[in-house]
C-alpha positions as CSV (number, residue, x, y, z in Angstrom):
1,X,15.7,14.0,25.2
2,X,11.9,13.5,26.3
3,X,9.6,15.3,24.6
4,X,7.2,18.1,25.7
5,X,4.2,20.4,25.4
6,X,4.9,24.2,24.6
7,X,3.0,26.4,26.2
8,X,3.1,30.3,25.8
9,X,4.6,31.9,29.0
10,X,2.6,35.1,30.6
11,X,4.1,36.1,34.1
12,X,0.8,38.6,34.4
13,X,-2.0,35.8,34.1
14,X,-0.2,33.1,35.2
15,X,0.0,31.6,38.9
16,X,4.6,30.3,39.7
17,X,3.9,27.0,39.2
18,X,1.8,26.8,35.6
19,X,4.4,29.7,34.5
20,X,7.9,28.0,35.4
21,X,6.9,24.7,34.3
22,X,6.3,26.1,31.0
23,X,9.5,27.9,31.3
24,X,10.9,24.2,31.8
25,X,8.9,22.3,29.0
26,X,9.3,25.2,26.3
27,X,13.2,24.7,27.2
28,X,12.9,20.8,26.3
29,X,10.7,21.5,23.2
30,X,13.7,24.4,21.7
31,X,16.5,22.2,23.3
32,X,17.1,20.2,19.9
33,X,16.9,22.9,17.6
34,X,18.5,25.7,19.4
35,X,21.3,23.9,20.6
36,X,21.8,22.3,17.6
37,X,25.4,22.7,16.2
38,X,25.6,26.0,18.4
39,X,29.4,27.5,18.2
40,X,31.2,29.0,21.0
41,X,34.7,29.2,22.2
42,X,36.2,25.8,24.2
43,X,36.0,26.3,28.0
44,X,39.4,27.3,28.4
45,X,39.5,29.2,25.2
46,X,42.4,28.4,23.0
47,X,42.5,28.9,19.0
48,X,39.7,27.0,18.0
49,X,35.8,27.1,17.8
50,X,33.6,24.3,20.2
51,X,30.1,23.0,17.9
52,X,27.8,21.5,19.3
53,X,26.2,17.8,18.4
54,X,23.2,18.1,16.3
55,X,22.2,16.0,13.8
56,X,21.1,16.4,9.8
57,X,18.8,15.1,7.6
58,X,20.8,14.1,5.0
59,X,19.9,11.6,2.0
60,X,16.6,10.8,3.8
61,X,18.3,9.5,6.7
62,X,18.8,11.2,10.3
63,X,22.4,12.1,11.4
64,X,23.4,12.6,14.6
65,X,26.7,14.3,14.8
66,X,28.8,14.7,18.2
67,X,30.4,18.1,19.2
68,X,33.2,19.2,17.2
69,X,36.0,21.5,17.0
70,X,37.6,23.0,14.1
71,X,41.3,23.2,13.6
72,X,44.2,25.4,15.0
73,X,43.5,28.7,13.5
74,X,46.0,30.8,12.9
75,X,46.0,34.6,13.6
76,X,45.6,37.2,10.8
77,X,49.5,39.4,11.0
78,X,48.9,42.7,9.9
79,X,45.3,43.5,9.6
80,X,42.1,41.5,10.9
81,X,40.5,38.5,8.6
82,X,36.9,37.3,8.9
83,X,36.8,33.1,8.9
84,X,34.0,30.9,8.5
85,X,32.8,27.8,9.7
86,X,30.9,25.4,8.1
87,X,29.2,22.0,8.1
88,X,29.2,19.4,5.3
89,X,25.7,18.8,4.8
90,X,25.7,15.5,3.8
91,X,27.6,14.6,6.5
92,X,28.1,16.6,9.3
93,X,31.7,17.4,9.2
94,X,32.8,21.2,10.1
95,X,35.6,22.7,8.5
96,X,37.0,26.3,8.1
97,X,37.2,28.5,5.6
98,X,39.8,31.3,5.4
99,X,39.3,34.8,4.8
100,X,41.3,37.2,3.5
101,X,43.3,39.9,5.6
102,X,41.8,43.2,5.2
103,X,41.2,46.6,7.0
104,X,37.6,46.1,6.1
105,X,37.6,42.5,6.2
106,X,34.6,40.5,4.4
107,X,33.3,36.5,4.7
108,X,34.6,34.6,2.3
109,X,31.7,32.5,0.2
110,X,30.3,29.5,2.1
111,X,31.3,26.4,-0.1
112,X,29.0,24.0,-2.6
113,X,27.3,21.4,-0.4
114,X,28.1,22.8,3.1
115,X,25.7,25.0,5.4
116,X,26.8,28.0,7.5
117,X,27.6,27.9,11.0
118,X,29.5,30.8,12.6
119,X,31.5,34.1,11.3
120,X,34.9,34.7,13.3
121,X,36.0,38.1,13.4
122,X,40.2,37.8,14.3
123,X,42.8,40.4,15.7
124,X,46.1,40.4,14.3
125,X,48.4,38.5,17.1
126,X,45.2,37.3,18.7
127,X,45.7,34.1,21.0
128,X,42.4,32.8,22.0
129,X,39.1,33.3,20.6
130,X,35.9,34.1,22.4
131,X,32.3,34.5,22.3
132,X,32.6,38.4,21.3
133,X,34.4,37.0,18.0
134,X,32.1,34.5,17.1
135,X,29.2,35.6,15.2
136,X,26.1,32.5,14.9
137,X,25.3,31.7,11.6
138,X,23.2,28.7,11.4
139,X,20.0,28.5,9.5
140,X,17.1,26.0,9.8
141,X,16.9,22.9,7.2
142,X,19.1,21.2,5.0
143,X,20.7,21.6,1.5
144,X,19.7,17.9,0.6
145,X,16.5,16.6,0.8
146,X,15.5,13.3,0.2
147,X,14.2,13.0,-3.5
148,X,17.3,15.7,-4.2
149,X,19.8,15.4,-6.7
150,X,23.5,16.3,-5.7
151,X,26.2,17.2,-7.6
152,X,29.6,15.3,-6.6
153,X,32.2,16.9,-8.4
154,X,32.5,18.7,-12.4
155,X,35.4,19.4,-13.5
156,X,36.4,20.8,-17.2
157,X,40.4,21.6,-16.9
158,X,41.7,18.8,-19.3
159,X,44.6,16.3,-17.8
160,X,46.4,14.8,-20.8
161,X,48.7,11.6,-20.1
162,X,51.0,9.9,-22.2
163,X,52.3,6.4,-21.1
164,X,56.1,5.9,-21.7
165,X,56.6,2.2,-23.5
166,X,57.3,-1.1,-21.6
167,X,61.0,-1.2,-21.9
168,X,61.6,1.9,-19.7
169,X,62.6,0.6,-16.5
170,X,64.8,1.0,-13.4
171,X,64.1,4.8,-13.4
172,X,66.7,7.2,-11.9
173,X,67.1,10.9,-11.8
174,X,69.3,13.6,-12.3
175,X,69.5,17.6,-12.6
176,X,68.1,19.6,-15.7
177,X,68.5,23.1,-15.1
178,X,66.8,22.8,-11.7
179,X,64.2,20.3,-13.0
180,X,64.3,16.9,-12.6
181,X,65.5,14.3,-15.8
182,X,64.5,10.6,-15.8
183,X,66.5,8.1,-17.4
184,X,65.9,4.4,-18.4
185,X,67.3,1.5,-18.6
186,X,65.3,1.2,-22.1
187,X,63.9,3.4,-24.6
188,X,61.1,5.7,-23.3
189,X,59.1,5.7,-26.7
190,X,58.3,9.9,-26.2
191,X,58.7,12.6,-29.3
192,X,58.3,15.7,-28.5
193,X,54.8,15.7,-30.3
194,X,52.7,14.6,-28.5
195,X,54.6,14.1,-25.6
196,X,55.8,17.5,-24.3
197,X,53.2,19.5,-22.6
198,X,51.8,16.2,-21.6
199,X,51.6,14.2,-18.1
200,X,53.5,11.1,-17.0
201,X,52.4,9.7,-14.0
202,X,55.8,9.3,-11.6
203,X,55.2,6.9,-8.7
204,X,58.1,7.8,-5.9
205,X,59.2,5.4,-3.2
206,X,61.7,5.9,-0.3
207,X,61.9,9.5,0.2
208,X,60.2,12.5,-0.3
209,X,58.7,12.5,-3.8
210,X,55.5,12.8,-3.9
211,X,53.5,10.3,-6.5
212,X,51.3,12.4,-9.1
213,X,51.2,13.6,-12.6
214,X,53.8,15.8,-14.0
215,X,54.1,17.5,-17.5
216,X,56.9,16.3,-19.4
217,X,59.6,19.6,-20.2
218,X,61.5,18.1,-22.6
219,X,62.5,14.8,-24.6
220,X,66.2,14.9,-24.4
221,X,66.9,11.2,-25.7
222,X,65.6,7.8,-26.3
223,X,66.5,6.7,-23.0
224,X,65.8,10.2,-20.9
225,X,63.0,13.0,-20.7
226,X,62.6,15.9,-18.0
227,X,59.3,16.6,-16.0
228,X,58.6,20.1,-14.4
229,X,59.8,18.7,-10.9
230,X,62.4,21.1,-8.8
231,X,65.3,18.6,-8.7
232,X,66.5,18.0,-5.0
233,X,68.2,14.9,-3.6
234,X,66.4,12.4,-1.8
235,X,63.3,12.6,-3.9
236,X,63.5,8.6,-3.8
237,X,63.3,5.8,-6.6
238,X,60.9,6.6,-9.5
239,X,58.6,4.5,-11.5
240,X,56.8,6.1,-14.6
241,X,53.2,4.2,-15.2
242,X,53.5,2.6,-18.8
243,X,51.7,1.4,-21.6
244,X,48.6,-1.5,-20.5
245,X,48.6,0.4,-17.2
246,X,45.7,2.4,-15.6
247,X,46.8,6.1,-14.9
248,X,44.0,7.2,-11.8
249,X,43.1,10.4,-13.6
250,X,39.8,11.6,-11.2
251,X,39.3,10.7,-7.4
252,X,35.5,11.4,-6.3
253,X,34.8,10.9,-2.7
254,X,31.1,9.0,-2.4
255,X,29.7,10.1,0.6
256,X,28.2,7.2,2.7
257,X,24.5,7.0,2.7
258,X,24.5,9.6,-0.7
259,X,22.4,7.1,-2.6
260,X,19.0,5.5,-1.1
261,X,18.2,1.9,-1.8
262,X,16.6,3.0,-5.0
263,X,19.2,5.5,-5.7
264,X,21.9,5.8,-8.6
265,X,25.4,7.7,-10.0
266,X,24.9,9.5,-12.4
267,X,28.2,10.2,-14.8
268,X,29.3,12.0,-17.5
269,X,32.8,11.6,-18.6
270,X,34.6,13.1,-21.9
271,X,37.5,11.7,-23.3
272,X,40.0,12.1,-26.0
273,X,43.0,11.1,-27.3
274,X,45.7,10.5,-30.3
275,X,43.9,9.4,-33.7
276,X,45.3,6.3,-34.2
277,X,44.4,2.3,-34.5
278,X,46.3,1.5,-31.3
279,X,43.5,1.0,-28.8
280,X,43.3,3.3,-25.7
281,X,41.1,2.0,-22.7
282,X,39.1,4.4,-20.1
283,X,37.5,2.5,-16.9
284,X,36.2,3.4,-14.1
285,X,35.7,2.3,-10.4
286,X,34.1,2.6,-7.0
287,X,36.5,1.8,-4.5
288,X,38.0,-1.4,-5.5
289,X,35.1,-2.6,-7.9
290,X,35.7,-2.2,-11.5
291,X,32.6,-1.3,-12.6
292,X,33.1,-0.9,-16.5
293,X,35.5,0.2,-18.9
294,X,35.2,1.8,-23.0
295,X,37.6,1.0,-25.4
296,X,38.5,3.8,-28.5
297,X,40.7,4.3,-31.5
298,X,40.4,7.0,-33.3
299,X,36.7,9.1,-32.2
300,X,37.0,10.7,-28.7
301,X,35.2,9.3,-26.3
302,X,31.8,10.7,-24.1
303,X,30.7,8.3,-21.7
304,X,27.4,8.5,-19.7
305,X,26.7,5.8,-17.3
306,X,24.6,5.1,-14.6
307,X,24.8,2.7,-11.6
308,X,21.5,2.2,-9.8
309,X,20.4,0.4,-6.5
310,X,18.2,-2.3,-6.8
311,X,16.6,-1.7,-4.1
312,X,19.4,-2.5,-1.6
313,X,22.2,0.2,-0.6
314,X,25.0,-2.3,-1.8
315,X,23.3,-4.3,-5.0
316,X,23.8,-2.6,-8.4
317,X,22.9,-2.4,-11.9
318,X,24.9,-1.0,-14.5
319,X,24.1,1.0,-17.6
320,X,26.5,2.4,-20.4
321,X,25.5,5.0,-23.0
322,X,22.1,3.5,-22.9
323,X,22.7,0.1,-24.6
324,X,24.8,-2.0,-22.6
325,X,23.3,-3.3,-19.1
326,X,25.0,-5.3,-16.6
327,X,23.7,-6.4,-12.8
328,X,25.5,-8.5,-10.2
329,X,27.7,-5.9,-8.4
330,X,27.4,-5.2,-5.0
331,X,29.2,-1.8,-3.9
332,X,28.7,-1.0,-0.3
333,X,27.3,2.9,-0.5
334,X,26.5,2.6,3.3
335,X,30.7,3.4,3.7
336,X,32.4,5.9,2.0
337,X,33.7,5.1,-1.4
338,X,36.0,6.5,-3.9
339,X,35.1,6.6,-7.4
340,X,38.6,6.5,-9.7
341,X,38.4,7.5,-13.7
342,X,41.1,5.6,-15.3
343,X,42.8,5.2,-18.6
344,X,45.6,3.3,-20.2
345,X,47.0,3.1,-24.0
346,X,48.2,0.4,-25.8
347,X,50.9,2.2,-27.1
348,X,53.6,4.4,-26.1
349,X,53.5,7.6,-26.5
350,X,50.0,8.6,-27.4
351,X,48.1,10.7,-25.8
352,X,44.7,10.5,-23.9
353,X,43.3,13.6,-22.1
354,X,40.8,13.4,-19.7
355,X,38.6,16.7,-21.1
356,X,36.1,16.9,-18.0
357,X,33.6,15.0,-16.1
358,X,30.2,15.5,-13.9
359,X,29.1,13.5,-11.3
360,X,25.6,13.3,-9.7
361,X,23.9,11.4,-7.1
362,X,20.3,10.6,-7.2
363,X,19.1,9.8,-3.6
């Protein structure tokens, strides 16, 4: 949009011409900012809220985001909800965030990392929202300067996960009082200590299990264990992940453009596990690069690495607990990227909890 000069509008000193072209140019100097990421109902108004494009400073980089529209909401039933929605500020996605049904309904808290954009007050039964419902929220400036430092993700509910031995294969299941038991064609390698309270990680495969941890009930032989999984048929074929094979214990979505050329991760990850002399191996990667991993025995383990720019958004150096130092990688932080915490044991049935984890970026 071309830029222009504002000048203060006053209809008693000045002549029609000087006054409505200042009307016009004070219009295309507000244009950006007022109109930026403005929320109103859709032209034929339906169950969702119309944004308008704006764009972000996010990471020291300009944004420009198109219009948007959030989801299908869904109408409060017996008393009216407030809903909010939001941007992400790193990277100009809205989403919605739910309220709670009420007579004297209240906002619910605008998320870590996201700014505000409207309040929608919602009828029960309602069909279509409109401008009357939709309260502006939006403020001026962004949550993440350039220079800032954002946290990804912290987490401190431990996951423990035990790896069933080698020899446990061609998994099947059956009915435990409702849960689900899975038997092997070989020994398992599980006692009840440490195994029951524990995770295995059940991959599922033509039907509709759903791949994830699961805490092991019970160890009912040397061939069959139960997990806290309703049993229903047609959950599919199940492999459990064994010893010498990562267990994906932590996703953390990298926003792209988070880190500048000069940037870095920042991590913090705590381990611990079974004392024992059997070796138990944690790793870590963004996306599919393996960018280190920390072998233990018998101590637990706190990590804190860093992976820096090197003055390019996809060249890398590594550093781990300040001693080791590694260069040549070459993640692409431009695209998104997934970082994965991993760990594997060499052993059967030893346990390795994943105590909690912080994760920064320094633009």
């Amino acid at each position: 949009m071309p830029v222009a000069s504002f000048l203060p509008t006053d209809f008693t000193t000045q002549d029609s011409t000087t006054y409505k072209s200042a009307l016009d140019g004070n219009g295309s100097v507000m244009a950006r900012l007022a109109a930026a990421f403005a929320p109103s109902r859709q032209a034929t108004p339906n169950m969702t809220v119309a944004v308008g494009a704006g764009a972000l400073m996010a990471w020291g980089n300009v944004v420009p985001v198109a219009a948007q529209s959030t989801a299908v909401i869904t109408a409060p039933v017996s008393n009216p909800r407030i809903d909010r929605v939001v941007i992400d500020a790193g990277n100009g996605v809205i989403a919605t965030v739910l309220g709670t049904e009420s007579a004297t309904p209240t906002a619910p808290a605008i998320p870590s990392g996201y700014l505000p954009i409207a309040q929608v007050l919602l009828q029960p039964g309602v069909g279509s929202i409109t401008n009357a419902m939709i309260t502006d929220e939006r403020i001026s400036g962004n949550l993440q300067p350039a220079g800032s430092v954002r946290v990804l993700a912290q987490n401190a509910v431990p996951l423990s996960f035990v790896a069933v031995a080698a020899t446990f294969t061609a998994a099947s299941f059956v009915n435990n009082a409702g849960n689900v038991q899975l038997s092997g064609s070989g020994a398992h390698g599980l006692t009840a200590t440490p195994a029951v309270g524990a995770n295995v990680y059940v991959a599922w495969s033509g039907g509709t299990g759903v791949s994830g941890f699961y805490k092991v009930l019970s160890v009912d032989s040397a061939t069959a264990f139960t997990i806290q999984l309703a049993y229903a048929t047609g959950l599919g074929t199940p492999a459990v992940t064994p010893v010498a094979t990562d267990a994906v214990m932590a996703s953390i979505p990298i926003p792209a453009g988070a880190l500048s050329s000069t940037g870095s991760l920042d991590c913090q990850v705590f381990f611990d596990g079974t004392s024992s002399s059997n070796g138990k191996t944690t790793s870590w990667y963004a996306g599919a690069t393996r960018i280190d991993g920390n072998a233990y025995t018998t101590s637990p383990q706190i990590s804190r690495w860093w992976l820096i720019n090197r003055g390019a958004i996809n060249s890398q150096l590594y550093a781990l607990n300040g001693s080791s130092l590694a260069g040549g990688l070459a993640v692409d932080f431009s695209q998104t990227q997934t970082l994965t915490l991993r760990a594997q044991a060499a052993a059967a049935n030893e346990r390795l909890t994943l105590e909690g984890y912080v994760i920064r970026a320094n633009y």
